[in-house]
One Martini backbone bead per residue (centre of mass of N, CA, C, O) as a GRO file, in nm:
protein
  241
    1UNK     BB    1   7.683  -5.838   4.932
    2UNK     BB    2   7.925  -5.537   4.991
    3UNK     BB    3   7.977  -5.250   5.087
    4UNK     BB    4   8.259  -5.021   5.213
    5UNK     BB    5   8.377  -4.816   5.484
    6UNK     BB    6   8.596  -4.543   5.484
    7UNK     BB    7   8.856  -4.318   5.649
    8UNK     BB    8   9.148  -4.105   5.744
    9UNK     BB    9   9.401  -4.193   5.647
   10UNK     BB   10   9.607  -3.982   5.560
   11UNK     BB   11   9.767  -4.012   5.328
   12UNK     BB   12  10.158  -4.061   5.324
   13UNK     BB   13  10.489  -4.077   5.320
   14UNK     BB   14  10.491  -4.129   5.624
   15UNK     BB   15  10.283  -4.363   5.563
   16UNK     BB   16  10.308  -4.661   5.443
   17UNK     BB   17  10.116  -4.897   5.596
   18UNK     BB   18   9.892  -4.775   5.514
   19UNK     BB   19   9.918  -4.773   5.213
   20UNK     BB   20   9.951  -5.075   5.174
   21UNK     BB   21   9.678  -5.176   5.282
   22UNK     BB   22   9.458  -4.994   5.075
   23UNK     BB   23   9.613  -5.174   4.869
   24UNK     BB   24   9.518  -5.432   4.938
   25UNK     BB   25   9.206  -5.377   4.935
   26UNK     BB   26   9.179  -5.318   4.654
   27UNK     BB   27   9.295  -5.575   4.530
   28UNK     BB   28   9.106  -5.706   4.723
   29UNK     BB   29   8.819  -5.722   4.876
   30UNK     BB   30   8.741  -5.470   4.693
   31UNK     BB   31   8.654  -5.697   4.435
   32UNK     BB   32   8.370  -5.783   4.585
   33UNK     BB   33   8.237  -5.503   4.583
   34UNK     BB   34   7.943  -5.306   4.538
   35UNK     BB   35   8.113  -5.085   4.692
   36UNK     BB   36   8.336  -4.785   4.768
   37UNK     BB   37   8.396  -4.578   5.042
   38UNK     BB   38   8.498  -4.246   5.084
   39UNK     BB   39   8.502  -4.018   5.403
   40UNK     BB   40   8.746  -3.864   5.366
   41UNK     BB   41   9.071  -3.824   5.441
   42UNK     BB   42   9.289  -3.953   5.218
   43UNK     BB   43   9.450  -3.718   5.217
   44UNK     BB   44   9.674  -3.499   5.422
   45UNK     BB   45   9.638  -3.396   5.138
   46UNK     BB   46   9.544  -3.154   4.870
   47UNK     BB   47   9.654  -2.928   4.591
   48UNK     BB   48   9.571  -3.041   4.311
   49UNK     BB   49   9.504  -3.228   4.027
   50UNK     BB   50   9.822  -3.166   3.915
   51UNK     BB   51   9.978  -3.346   4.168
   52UNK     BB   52  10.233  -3.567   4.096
   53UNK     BB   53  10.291  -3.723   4.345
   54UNK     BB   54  10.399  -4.038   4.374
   55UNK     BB   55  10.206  -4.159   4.594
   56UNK     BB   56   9.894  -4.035   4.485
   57UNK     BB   57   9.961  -4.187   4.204
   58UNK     BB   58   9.946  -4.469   4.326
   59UNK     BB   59   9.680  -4.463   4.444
   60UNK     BB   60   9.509  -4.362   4.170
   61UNK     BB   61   9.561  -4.612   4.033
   62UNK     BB   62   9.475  -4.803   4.185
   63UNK     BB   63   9.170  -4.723   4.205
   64UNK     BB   64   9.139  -4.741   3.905
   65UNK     BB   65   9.139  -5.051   3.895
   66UNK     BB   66   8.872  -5.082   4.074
   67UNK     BB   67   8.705  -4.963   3.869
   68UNK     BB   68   8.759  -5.111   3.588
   69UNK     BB   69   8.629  -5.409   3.740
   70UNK     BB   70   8.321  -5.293   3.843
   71UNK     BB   71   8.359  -5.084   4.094
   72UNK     BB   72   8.212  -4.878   4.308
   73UNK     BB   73   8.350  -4.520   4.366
   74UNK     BB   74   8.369  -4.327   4.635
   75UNK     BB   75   8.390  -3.967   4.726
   76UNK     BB   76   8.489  -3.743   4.953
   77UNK     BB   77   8.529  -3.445   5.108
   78UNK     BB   78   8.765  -3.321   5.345
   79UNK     BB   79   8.961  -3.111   5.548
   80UNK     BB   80   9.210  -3.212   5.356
   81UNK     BB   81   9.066  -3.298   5.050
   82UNK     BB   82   8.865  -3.007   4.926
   83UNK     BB   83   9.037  -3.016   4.577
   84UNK     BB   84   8.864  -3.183   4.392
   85UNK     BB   85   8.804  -3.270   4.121
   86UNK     BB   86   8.770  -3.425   3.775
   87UNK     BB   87   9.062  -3.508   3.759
   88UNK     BB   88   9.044  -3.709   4.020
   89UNK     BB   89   8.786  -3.845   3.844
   90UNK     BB   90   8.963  -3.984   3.659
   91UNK     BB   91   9.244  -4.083   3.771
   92UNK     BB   92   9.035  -4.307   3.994
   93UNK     BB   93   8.699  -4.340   3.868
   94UNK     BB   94   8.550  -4.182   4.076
   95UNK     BB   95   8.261  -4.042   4.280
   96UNK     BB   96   8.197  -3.739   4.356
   97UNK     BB   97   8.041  -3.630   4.700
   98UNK     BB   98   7.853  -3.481   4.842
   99UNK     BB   99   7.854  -3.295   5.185
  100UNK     BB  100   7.583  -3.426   5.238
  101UNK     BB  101   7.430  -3.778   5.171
  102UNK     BB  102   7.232  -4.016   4.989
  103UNK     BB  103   7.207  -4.401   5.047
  104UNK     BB  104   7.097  -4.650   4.917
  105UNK     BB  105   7.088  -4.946   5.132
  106UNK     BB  106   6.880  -5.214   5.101
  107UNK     BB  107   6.629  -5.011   5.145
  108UNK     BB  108   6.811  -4.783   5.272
  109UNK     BB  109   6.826  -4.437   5.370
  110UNK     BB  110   7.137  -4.293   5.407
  111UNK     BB  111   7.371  -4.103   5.593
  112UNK     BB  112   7.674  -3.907   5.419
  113UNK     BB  113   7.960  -3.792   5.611
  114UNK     BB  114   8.227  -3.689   5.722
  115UNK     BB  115   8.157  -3.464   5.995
  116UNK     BB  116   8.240  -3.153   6.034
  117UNK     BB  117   7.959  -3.048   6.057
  118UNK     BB  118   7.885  -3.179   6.341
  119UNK     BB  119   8.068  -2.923   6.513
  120UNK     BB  120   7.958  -2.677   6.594
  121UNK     BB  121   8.138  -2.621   6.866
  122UNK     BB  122   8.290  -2.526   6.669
  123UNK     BB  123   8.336  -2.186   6.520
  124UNK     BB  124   8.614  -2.159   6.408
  125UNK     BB  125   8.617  -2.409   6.188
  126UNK     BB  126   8.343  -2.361   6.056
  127UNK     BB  127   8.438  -2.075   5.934
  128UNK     BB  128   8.669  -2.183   5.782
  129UNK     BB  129   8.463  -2.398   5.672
  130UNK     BB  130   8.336  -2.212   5.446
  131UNK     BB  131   8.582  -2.057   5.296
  132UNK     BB  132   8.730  -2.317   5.165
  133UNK     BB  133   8.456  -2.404   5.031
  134UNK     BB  134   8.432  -2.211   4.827
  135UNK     BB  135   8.448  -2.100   4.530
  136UNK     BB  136   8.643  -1.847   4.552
  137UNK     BB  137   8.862  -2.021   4.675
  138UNK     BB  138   8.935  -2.201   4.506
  139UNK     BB  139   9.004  -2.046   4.231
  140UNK     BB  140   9.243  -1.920   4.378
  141UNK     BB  141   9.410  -2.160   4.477
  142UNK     BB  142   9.456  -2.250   4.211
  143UNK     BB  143   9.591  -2.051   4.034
  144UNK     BB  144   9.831  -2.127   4.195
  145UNK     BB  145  10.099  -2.215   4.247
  146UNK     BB  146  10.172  -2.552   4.338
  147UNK     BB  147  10.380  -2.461   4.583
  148UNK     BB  148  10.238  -2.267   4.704
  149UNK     BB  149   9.999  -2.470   4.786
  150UNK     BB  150  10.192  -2.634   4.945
  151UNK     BB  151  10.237  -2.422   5.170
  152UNK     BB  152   9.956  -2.404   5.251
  153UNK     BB  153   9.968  -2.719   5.308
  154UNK     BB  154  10.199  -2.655   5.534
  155UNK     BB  155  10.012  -2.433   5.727
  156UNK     BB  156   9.732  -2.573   5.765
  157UNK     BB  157   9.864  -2.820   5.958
  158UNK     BB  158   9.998  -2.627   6.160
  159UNK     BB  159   9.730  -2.512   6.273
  160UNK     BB  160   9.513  -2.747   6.320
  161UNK     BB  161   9.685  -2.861   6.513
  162UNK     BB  162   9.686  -2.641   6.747
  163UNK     BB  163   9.405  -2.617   6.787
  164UNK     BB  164   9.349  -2.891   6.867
  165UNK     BB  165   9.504  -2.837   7.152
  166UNK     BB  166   9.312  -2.585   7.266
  167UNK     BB  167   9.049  -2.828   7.266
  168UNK     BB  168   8.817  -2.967   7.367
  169UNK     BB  169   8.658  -3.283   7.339
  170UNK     BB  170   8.358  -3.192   7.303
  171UNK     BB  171   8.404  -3.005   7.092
  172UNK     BB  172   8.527  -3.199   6.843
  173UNK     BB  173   8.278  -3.323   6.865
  174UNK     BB  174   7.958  -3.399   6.814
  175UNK     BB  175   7.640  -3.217   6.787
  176UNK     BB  176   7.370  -3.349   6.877
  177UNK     BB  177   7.189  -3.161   6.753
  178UNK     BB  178   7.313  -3.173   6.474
  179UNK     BB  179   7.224  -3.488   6.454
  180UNK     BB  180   6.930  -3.472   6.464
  181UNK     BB  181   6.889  -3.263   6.227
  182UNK     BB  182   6.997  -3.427   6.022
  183UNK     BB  183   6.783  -3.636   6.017
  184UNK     BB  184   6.542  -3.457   6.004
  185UNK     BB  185   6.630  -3.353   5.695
  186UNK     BB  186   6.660  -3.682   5.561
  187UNK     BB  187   6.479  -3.897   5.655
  188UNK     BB  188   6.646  -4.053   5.849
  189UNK     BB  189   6.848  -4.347   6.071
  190UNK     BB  190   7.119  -4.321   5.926
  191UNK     BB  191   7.483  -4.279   6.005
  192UNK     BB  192   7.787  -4.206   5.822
  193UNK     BB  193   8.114  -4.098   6.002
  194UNK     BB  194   8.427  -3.951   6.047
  195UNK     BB  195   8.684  -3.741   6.195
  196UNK     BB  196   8.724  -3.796   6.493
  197UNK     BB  197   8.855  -4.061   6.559
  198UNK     BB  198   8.553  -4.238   6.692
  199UNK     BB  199   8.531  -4.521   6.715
  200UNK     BB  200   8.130  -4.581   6.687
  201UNK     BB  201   7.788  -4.701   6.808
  202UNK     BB  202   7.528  -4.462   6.804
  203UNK     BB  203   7.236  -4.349   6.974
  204UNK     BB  204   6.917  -4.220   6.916
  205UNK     BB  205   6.657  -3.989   6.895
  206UNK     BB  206   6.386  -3.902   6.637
  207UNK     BB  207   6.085  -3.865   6.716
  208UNK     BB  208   6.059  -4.134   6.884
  209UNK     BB  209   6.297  -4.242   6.697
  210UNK     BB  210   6.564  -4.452   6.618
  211UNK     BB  211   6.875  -4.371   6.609
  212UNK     BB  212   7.194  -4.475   6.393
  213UNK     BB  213   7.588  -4.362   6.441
  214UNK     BB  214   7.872  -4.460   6.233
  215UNK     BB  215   8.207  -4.432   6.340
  216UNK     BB  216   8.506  -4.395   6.217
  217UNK     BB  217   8.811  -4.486   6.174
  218UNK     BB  218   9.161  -4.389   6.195
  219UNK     BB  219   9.468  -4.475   5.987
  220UNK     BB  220   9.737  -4.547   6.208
  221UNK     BB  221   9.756  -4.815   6.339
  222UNK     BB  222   9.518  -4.889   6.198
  223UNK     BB  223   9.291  -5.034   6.030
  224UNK     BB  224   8.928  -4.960   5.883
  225UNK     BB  225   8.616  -5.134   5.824
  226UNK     BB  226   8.306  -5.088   5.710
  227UNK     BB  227   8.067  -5.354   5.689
  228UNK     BB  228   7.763  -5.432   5.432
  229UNK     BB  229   7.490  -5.615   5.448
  230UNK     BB  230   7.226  -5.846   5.480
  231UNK     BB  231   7.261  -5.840   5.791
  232UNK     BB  232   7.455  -5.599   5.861
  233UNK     BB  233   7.692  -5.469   6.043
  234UNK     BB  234   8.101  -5.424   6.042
  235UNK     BB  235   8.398  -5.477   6.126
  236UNK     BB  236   8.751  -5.425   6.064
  237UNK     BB  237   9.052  -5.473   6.101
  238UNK     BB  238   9.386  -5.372   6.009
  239UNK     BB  239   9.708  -5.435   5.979
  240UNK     BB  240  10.013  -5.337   5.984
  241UNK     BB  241  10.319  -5.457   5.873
   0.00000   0.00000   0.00000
């Protein structure tokens, strides 16, 4: 029995490669798993459950297909794709989770996020991030016209580019304290999370006590998959083709 955690993927019409490997492991590894989770930003955008694009109708039938086979898939959303509703969990047959969960595997209660919370030093992310993740905002945007969604979400990324740019590395990465206290808060001592783009597995101290903190890869150049087992965590990359 094994968990599988992805994140990052980015899918769009622009990145056929992500789009097919994906689509391989839904087909294939995944449908041997315990679970598949998905923590955020599983495409480059979502403009809302009505959204036809035949790509991401390609891939939510994927899903479909893996959910169908009796594997269970959740999804977060990411800081591109935080417009997910009920629409999107018939689609993909996925359960959206809250951000930040915890989930017990293997009788450890570990806590999953994207990880765009823990970057605190980025002030002017976190406040648009409060705004566009409100009930009040989702309402406003569900509302307009699917073209007009279309283009604030190719406005908001050429947007979040730009920020990127002007901003320092350790700015964009998690914020040390952000991560203690999460850990503190959830009583956990494992931590898996995306968003920063920066696969690797760092020690905490928690009140004296060893914590652990699981960085998923961004699907770009290679995908990359987190498993769980019986043994403990593995990594596996996955090429291209």
């Amino acid at each position: 029995m094994k968990y599988l955690f992805v994140s990052d993927l980015h899918l769009e019409a622009d990145s056929p490669r992500s789009v097919a490997a994906f689509t391989a492991l839904l087909r294939g590894e995944a449908r041997s798993a315990a679970a598949l989770y998905v923590l955020g930003d599983l495409f480059e955008a979502w403009v809302g459950d009505d959204d036809p694009d035949p790509l991401r109708d390609a891939v939510c039938r994927e899903m479909a297909a893996l959910a169908a086979s009796g594997v269970p898939l959740f999804v977060m959303h990411g800081n591109r794709d935080f417009l997910y509703g009920a629409g999107f969990e018939r689609r993909t047959g996925a359960t959206l989770l809250p951000d930040p969960c915890v989930a017990t595997l293997f009788g450890e209660r570990m806590l999953l996020t994207h990880g765009d919370l823990l970057c605190t030093g980025d002030h002017a992310y976190q406040e648009l991030r409060s705004t566009v993740r409100s009930d009040a905002f989702r309402e406003r945007a569900l509302a307009l016209p699917l073209e007009a969604r279309q283009l604030l979400a190719a406005a908001a990324r050429a947007g979040s580019k730009a920020h990127t740019a002007t901003q320092r590395a350790e700015i964009m990465d998690v914020a040390p304290e952000a991560v203690v206290a999460a850990f503190r808060a959830t009583g956990t001592r494992t931590m898996i999370h995306g968003h920063t783009h920066r696969p690797a597995e760092h020690t905490h101290e928690v009140d004296g006590a060893p914590a652990r903190r699981l960085v998923l890869d961004a699907w770009y150049e290679h995908g990359s998959v987190l498993m769980l087992d019986g043994s403990g965590f593995s990594r596996r990359e996955i090429a291209f083709a």
